[in-house]
N, C-alpha and C positions, 0 to 999 in steps of 0.2 A: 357622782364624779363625772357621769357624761355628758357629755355639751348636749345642749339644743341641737334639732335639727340646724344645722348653719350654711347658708346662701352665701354668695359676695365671697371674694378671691379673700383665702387667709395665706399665712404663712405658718411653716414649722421647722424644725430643724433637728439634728444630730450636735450634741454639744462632746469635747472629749479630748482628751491628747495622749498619744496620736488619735488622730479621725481621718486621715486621707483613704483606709480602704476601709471604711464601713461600708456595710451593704445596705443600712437603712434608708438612705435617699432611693435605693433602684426601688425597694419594697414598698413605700410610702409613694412613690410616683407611679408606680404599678397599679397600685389603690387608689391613685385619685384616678387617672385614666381609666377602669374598670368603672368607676360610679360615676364617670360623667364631669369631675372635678376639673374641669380645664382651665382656669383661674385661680386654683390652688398654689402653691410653690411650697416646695420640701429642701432645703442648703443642708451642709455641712459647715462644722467650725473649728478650727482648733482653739480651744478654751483650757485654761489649768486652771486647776484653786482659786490663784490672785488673781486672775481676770474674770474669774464668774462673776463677781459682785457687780462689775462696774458693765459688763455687757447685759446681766438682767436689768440691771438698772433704766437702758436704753430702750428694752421693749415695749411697747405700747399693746394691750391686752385689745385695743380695737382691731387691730393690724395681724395679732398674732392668736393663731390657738393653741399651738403646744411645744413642747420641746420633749426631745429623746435624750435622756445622758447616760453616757457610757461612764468608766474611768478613765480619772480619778474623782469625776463630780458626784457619786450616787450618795455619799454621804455629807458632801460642800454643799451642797444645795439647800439641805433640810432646814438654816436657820434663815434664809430668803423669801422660805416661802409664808403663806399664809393659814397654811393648814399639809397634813399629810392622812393618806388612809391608815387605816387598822393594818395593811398589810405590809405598807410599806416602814409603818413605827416596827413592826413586830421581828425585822431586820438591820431597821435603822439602815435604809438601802432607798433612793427616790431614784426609776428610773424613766421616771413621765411626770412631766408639768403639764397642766390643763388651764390657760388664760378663760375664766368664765365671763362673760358677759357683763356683771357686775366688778369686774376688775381682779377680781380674787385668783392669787396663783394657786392653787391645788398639788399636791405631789401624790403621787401613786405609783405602785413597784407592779410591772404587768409580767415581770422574768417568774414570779412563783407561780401564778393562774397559770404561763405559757408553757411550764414544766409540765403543769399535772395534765395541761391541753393536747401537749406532744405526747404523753405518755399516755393517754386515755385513746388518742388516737392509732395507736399500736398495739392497743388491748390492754392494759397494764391500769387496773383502777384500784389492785391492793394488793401487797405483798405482806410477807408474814416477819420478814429478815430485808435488811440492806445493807450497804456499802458506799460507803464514799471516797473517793479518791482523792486528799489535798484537802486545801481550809482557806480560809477567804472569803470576799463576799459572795463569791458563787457559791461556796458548800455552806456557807450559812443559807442561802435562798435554796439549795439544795435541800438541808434539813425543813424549814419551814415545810418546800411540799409535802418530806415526807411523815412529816405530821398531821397528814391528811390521809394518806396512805397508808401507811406502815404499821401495823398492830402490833411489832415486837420491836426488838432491838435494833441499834444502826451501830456498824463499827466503822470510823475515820480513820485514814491511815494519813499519818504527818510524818513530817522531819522531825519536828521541835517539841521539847515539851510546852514552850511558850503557844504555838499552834494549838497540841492538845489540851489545855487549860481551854484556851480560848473555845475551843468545836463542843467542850464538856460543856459550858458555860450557856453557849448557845442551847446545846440539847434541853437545860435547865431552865431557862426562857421560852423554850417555844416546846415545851414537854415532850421532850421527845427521848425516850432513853437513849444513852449516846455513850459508846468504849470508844478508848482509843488506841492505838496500835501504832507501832514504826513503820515506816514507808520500806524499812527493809524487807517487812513481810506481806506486801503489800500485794503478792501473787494470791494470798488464802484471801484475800479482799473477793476475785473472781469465783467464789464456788455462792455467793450471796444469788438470791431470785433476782434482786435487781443490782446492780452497780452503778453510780454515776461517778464519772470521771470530770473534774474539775481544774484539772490541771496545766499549764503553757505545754505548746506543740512540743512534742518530742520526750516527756516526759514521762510517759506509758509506755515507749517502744520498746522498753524488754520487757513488759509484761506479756507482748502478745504470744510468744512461747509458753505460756502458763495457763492459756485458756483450756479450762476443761471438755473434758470431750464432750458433756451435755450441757452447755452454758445457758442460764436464763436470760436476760434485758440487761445490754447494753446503752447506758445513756452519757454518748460522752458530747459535752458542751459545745467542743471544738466544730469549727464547718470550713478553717481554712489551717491546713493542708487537708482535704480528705478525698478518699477516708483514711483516717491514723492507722496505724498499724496494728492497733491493739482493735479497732472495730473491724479490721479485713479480717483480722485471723477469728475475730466470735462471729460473724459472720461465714466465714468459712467452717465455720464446725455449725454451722445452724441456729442459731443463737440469734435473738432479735436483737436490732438496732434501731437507737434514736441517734441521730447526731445533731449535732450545733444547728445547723439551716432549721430543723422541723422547730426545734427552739426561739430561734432568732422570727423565724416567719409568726409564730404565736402569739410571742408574745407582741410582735410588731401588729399585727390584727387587734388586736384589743387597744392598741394604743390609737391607730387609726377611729377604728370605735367611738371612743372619748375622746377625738380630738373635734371629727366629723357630724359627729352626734348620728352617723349611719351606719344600722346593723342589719343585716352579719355586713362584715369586710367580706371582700372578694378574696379568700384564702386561699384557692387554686393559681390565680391570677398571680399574687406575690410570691408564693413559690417558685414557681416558672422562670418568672425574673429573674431572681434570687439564683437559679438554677443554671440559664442562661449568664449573669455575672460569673460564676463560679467558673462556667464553662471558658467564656472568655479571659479570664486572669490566664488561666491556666496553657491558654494558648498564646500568651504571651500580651494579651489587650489590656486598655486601663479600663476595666467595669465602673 
């Protein structure tokens, strides 16, 4: 799935709507200036559903190496393309196109490798029990990692039974033993070794009252507003944390990777960025 070493100015891009504050243009510009890439170029778009067709359409595979999609294209994408990986079928989730050389579009999902990359990086390379906060395509790419990970059960906490069906279903596709539980109990979620929270900002903030006094790993998706409320207060009781950025910076490394055909990325480098953006929204700037 990784390009050739590649010379000669390409182009890539963030596909998605909304897309005005993604951080992946700061990260992906970050990594070509680190490697020298000054001929590169990395956009943003706002793309739905019914405009992907007609804007992949226009690309030209000489011109372009890859594209980033957020939502709602990670599953619009998959019948455009030409092919997808094992990882990215095994979610029905594309969150990287690779334009190969021979014309061929590729799709591959780098959100599950960037998971278990953030979490490995924190020390976290097997737990025995998990937790998952919410359902969706992130707690589906949530459960995939920890079917790498996790040697025992994982319990989902949802709304809906329609949700729970659906997070069982997944467990059952990508083997991973999978309960599921109400979002009303979703406080016994925090006593698990690891917890990933997958949920829209604001959505954890009366958990953070419920963190235990010895909390294990923290992994909440989210990297704008933070930190959440529910990572200050496991943080505050000593309790590791991953957040959104060490995710987003990952799995964006690996996509640079396959896009550039040059390894490693500069992973310190995009962080920083990423880091410096964060800093700047915050102070009121457009990153």
């Amino acid at each position: 799935m990784t390009a050739e070493h590649r010379t000669g100015g390409r182009r890539a891009a963030v596909l998605g709507s909304p897309i005005a504050h993604s951080l992946s243009p700061v990260l992906h510009r970050a990594a070509y200036d680190a490697l020298g890439l000054t001929d590169w170029t990395y956009d943003r778009f706002e793309v739905d559903e019914a405009a992907l067709p007609g804007f992949m359409t226009r690309l030209d595979a000489r011109e372009w190496a890859g594209l980033s999609l957020t939502m709602p294209l990670k599953r619009a994408v998959i019948p455009l393309l030409d092919e997808i990986s094992e990882t990215a079928a095994s979610v029905e989730a594309v969150n990287t196109v690779i334009f190969t050389d021979d014309g061929r579009r590729t799709g591959d999902n780098t959100d599950i490798p960037g998971m278990l990359a953030a979490l490995r990086e924190r020390g976290v390379e097997k737990v025995e029990r998990a937790a998952v906060l919410g359902a969706g395509a992130t707690a589906s790419s949530a459960l995939a990692a920890l079917s790498r990970i996790c040697t025992g059960p994982v319990t989902a906490y949802v709304r809906s039974e329609a949700r729970a069906a659906e997070m069982r279903q997944w467990g059952e596709r990508l083997a991973v033993d999978v309960t599921t539980a109400d979002w009303a109990d979703a406080a016994r979620a925090l006593t698990a070794p690891l917890v990933i929270a997958t949920t829209p900002a604001g959505t954890t903030d009366a958990l953070a009252a419920s963190v235990p006094a010895r909390p294990g790993v923290l992994f909440d998706v989210l990297y704008e507003p933070w930190p959440t409320a529910l990572a200050e207060a496991w943080s505050a009781r000593g309790g590791g944390v991953v957040g959104g950025l060490d995710l987003l910076v990952h799995q964006a490394v690996l996509q640079v990777e396959r896009m550039t055909g040059r390894t490693p990325a500069p992973l310190e480098a995009m962080r920083a960025a990423g880091e410096r953006a964060l800093v700047a929204r915050g102070a009121g700037s457009e990153a």
